[in-house]
N, C-alpha and C positions, 0 to 999 in steps of 0.2 A: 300453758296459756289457756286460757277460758275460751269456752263456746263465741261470747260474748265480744270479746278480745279480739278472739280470731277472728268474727265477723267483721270488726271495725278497721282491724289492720286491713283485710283484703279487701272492705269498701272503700278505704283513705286510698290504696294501692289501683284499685280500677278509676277513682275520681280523677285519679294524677297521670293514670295511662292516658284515659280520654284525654284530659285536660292538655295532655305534649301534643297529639294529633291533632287536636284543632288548632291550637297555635299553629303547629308546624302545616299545615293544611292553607291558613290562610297566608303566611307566607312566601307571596309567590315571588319578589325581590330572592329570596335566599335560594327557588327553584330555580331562576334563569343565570343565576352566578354557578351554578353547580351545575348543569345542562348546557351552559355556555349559550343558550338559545333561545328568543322571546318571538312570541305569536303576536302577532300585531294586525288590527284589522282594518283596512282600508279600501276604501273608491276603488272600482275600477272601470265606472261607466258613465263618472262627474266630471267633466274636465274642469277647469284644468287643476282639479286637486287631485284625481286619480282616474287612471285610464288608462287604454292599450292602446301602444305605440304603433308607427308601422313595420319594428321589431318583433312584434309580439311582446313585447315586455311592459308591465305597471310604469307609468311615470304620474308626474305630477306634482302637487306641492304637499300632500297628504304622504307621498309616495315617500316624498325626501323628508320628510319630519322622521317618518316612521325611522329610515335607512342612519338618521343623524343620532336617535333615541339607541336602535342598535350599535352603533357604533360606540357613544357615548359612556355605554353598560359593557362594552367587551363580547358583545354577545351576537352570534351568526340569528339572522333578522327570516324569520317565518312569517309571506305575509298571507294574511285570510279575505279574500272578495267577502266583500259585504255590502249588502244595501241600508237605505236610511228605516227600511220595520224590522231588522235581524241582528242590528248590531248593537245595541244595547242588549236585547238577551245573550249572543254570544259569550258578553262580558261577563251578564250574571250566569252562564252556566260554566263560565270558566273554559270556554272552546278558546278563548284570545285573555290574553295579558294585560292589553291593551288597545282602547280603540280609538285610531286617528283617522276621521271621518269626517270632516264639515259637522263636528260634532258641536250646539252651540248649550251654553246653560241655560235652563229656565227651572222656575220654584219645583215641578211635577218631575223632570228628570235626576234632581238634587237628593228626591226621596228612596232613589234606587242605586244611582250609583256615583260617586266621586269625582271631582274636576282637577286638573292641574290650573297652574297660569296659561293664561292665553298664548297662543302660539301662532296665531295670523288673523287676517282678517278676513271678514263675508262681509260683501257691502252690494249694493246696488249701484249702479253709475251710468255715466251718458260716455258713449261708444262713437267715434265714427273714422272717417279716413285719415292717416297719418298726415298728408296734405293737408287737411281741411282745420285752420288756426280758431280752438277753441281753448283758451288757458282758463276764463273764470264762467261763470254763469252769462253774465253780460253779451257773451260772446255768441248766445244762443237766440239773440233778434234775430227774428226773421227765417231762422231755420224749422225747417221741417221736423220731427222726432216721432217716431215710431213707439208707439205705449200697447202695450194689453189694455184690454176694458176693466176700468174700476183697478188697476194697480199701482200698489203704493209706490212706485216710480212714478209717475206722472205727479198723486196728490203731493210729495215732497217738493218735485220738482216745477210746481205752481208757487211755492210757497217762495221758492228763491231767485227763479228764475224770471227773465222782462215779459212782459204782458204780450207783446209780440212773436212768441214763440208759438208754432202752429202744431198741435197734438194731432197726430194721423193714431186715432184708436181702431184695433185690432183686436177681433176673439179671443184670443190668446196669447202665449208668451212664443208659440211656434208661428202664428200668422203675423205677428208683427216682425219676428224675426226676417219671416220670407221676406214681407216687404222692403224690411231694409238691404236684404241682399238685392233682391229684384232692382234697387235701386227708386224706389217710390220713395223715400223720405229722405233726408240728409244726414240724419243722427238717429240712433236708437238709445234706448233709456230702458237699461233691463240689469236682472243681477248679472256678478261677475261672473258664476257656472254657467249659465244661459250664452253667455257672452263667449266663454272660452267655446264650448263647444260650436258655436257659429264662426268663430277665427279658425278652428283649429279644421271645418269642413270646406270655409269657405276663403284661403289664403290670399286669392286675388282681389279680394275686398282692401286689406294693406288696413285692416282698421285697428285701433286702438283705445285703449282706456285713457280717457279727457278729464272726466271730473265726479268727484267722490257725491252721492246723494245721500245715503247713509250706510252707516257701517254695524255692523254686528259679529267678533270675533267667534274664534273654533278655538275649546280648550280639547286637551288630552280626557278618555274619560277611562279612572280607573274604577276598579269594583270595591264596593263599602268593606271597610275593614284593611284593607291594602294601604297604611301612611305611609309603610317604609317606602315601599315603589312609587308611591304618589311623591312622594320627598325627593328620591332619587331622580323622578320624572323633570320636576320643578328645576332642581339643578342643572342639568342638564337646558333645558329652556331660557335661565336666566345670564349662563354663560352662552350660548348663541344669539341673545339679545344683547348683550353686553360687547359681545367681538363682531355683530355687524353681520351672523350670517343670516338670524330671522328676516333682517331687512334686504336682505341680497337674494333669498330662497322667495321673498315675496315680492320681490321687483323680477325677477326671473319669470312667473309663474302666473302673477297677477295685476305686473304694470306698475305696480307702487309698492313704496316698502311698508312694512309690516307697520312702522309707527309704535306709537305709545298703549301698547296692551295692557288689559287690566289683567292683577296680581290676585289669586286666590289669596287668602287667609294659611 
């Protein structure tokens, strides 16, 4: 064999080495079938999509996706605490598999890493006592509601709701909360995390979610290059929307069921 030759077989030979490694590198679907075990990264300090019990244990809705995704794959469920600045990097450093987070899409997150189908909802909504008969917007003459300053709960909820509704604006999304606990308004109008976390401290309130302001779903976010497990992820999702548990894990967790979620591509 020639200098020349030899050179070309053992560049074609090292192109084809690399070349199986990266494949196989970005394969992370064929590493959790073979590990039997997927990292997953989730809330543990959002209620009520992820948070500690007064077991010490994760629960939530982000908690049970994750535990539904593991099951789904065959595979014992690794979860990773994350917050909302560290879990998109965990993804792209490949510390998690996968991250189920109140994770929502927009064009600047799209350019880093992958979506599945939607898997539940984030919405903002009007809150108040289980007692207290409020089924549609109409319903909200004459009651009091607890707003932050300048937030988009209130601006929405002028747009739909009767002229006689009386906004008690507050500093923030924790001063209006107080108020509503304190018992200074009749309803409060804040997102659903805000919401869980004020149920879940303050139980003798007896309050509940009344009516939808608007909505904004949580998809699965995988890492660029990962179809197969984005694929696998989706399946998974579409068969729990289809048998009624998306709607049951989100009536559970969030007061309403999950609904009509939009389908990635």
């Amino acid at each position: 064999m020639t200098p020349t030759r030899r050179h070309l077989t053992l560049a074609l030979a090292a192109a084809a080495l690399l070349g199986g490694t990266a494949v196989h590198a970005q394969n992370v679907l064929e590493k959790i079938q073979q590990t039997k075990t997927i990292k997953i990264a989730v809330p543990t300090d959002y209620p009520p999509y992820g948070f500690v019990g007064l077991d010490l244990k994760p629960q939530g809705l982000d908690v049970a996706m994750a535990e539904l995704i593991a099951k789904g794959m065959g595979a014992k469920l690794q979860m990773v605490p994350v917050t909302s600045a560290n879990r998109i990097p965990y993804l792209q450093t490949k510390q998690v598999d996968l991250v189920i987070s109140t994770l929502g899409k927009n064009p600047e997150r799209l350019k880093v890493i992958d979506f599945t189908h939607a898997y539940a909802p984030f919405f903002q909504g009007v809150y108040a006592p289980k007692d207290m008969q409020v089924k549609s917007f109409d319903d909200l003459a004459g009651k009091t509601i607890a707003v932050a300053k300048g937030a988009m709960e209130e601006q929405e909820l002028a747009k739909v709701g009767p002229a006689s509704m009386q906004f008690k604006r507050y500093e923030d999304q924790a001063a209006s909360t107080a108020a509503f606990v304190a018992g200074q308004t009749q309803v409060i109008a804040t997102s659903v995390s805000n919401a869980g976390l004020m149920m879940q401290k303050n139980p003798q309130l007896n309050a509940e979610y009344k009516l939808l302001i608007k909505d904004s779903p949580n998809f699965v976010g995988v890492a660029k290059g990962e179809d197969a497990l984005r694929a696998k992820v989706n399946e998974i999702i579409l068969a729990a929307k289809k048998d009624g548990t998306l709607d049951a894990m989100s009536k559970k967790w969030l007061g309403r069921p999950a609904g009509d979620l939009p389908l990635t591509e």
